[in-house]
C-alpha positions in Angstrom: -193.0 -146.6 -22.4 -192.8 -145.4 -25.6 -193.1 -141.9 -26.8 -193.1 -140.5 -30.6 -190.7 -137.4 -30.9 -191.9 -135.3 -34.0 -189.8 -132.9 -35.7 -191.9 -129.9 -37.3 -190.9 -126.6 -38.9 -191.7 -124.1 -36.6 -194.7 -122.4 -38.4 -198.7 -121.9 -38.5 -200.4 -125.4 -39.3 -197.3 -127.7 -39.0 -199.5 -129.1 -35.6 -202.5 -128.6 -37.1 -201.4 -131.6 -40.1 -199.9 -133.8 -37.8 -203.4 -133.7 -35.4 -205.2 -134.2 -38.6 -203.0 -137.1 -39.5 -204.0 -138.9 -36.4 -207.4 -138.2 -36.0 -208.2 -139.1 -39.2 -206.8 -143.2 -38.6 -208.5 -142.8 -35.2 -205.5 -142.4 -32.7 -205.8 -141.0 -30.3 -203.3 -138.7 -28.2 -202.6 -139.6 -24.6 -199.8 -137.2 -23.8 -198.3 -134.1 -25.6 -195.5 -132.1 -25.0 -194.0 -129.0 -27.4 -190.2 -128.0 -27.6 -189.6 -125.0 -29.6 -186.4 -123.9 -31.1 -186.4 -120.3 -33.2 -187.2 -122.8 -36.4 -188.3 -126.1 -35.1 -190.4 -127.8 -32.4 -190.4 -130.9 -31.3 -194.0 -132.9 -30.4 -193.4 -135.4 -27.5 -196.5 -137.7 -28.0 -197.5 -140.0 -26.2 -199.9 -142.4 -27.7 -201.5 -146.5 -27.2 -201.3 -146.9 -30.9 -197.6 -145.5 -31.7 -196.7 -147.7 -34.3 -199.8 -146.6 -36.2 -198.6 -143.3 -35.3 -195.4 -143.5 -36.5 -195.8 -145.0 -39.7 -198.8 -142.9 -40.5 -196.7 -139.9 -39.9 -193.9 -141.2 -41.5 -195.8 -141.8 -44.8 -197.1 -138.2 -45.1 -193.2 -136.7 -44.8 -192.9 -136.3 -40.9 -189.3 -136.8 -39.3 -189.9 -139.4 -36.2 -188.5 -141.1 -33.7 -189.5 -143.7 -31.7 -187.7 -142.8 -28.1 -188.2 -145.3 -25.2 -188.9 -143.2 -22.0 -189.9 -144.1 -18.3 -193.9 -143.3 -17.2 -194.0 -143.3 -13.5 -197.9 -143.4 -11.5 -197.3 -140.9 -8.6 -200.0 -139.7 -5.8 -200.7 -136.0 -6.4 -198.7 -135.1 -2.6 -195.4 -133.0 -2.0 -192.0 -134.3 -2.3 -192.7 -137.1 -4.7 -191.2 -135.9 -7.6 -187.8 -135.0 -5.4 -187.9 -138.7 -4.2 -187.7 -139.6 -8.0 -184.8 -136.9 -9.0 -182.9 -137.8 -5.8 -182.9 -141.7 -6.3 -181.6 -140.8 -10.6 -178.9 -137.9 -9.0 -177.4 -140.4 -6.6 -177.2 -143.1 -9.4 -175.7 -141.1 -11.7 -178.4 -141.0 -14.3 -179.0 -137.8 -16.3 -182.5 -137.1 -16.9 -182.3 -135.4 -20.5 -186.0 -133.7 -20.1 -189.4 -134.3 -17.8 -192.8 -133.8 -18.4 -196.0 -135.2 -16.3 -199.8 -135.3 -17.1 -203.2 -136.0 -15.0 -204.2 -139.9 -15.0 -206.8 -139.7 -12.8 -208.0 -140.1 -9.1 -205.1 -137.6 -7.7 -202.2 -139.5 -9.9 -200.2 -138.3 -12.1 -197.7 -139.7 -14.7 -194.1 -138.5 -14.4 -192.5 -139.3 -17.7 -188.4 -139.3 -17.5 -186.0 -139.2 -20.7 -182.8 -140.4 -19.0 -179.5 -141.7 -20.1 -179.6 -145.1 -18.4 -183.0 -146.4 -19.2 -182.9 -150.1 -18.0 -180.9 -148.9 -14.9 -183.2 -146.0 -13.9 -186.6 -148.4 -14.2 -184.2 -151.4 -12.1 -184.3 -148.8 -9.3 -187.6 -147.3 -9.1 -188.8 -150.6 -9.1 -186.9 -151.8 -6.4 -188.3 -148.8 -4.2 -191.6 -149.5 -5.2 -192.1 -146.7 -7.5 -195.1 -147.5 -10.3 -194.0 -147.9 -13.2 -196.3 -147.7 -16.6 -196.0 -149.0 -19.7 -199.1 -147.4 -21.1 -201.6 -145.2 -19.1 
């Protein structure tokens, strides 16, 4: 999966530009997460169209990156995120940051920033995990 990571100055109607941005070429946003430092934030974004994204962003002065994470379908029931962080631990893969968001019919999508990408996705495959490419 791929997700947009947006650099912004950490001030009134940084967000507000970047929205405009992509509603105004029609994208539309899937996912959205907001780091904040004491003068920056980061935008996670999840999005169908991120190459239209990207360059859109790109062309009106935006700082992005184009950060290739892992989207995994879970059933909204306890444990399940601990079977996830307990098959990376045992592996040895770092997971750099976490986020989730609602997909529907008691799902959810867990999406993983991790050190070993190709490694981490090898695995939860072979356990049967879902993996998404695009929800």
């Amino acid at each position: 999966m791929n997700q947009l990571s947006i650099f912004l100055e950490n001030k009134p109607g940084e967000l507000t530009q970047l929205t405009q941005i992509l509603s105004d070429v029609k994208v539309s946003i899937d996912s959205i997460m907001i780091a904040e430092t004491s003068s920056f934030g980061v935008v996670r974004l999840i999005t169908k169209d991120y190459e239209r994204a990207m360059n859109e962003l790109k062309s009106a002065g935006f700082s992005v990156r184009v950060i290739k994470v892992i989207g995994v379908l879970m059933q909204n029931e306890v444990g399940a995120f601990h079977k996830i962080v307990e098959l990376l631990s045992k592996n040895s893969i770092n997971i750099n940051y976490c986020y989730s968001f609602y997909s529907g019919d008691n799902k959810g999508v867990f999406v993983f920033s991790v050190d070993k990408v190709e490694l981490a996705k090898e695995l939860l495959e072979k356990v049967e995990f879902h993996l998404v490419e695009y929800v």
